[in-house]
C-alpha positions as CSV (number, residue, x, y, z in Angstrom):
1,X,74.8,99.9,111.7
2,X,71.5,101.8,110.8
3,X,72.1,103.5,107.5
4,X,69.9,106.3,106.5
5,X,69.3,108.5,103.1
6,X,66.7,109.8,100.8
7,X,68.5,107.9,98.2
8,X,69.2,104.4,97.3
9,X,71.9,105.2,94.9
10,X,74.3,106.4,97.5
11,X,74.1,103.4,99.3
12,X,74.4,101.0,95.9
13,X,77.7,103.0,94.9
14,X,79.5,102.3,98.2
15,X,78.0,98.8,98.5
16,X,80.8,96.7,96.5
17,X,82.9,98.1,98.9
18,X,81.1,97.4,102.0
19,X,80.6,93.9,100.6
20,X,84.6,93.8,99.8
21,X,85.0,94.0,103.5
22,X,82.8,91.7,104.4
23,X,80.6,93.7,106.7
24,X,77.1,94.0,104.2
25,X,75.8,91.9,106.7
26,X,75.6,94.4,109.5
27,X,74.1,97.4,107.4
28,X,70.4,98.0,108.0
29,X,70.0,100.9,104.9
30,X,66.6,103.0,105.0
31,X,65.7,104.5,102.3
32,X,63.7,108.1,103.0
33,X,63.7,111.1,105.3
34,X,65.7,110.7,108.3
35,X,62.8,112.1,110.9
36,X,60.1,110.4,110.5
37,X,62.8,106.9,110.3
38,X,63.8,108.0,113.7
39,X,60.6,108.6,114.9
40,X,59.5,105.1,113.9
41,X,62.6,103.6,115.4
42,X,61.5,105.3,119.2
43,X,58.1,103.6,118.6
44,X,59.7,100.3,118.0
């Protein structure tokens, strides 16, 4: 799961939870603007 926002802290609140259910793991969180993180991910 690619996770995307211009701030960490939304990510950090949620992540006890997401680690509750065991499923941190599978989480790739980006931190900054979703374009230009999309347009690196069509390069890759």
């Amino acid at each position: 799961i690619l996770a995307m926002d211009i701030n960490r802290e939304n990510y950090e609140l949620g992540l006890p939870v997401i680690q509750k259910a065991g499923v941190a793991h599978k989480i790739d969180f980006r931190e900054g603007p979703a374009l230009p993180l999309l347009d690196q991910l069509i390069e890759d």
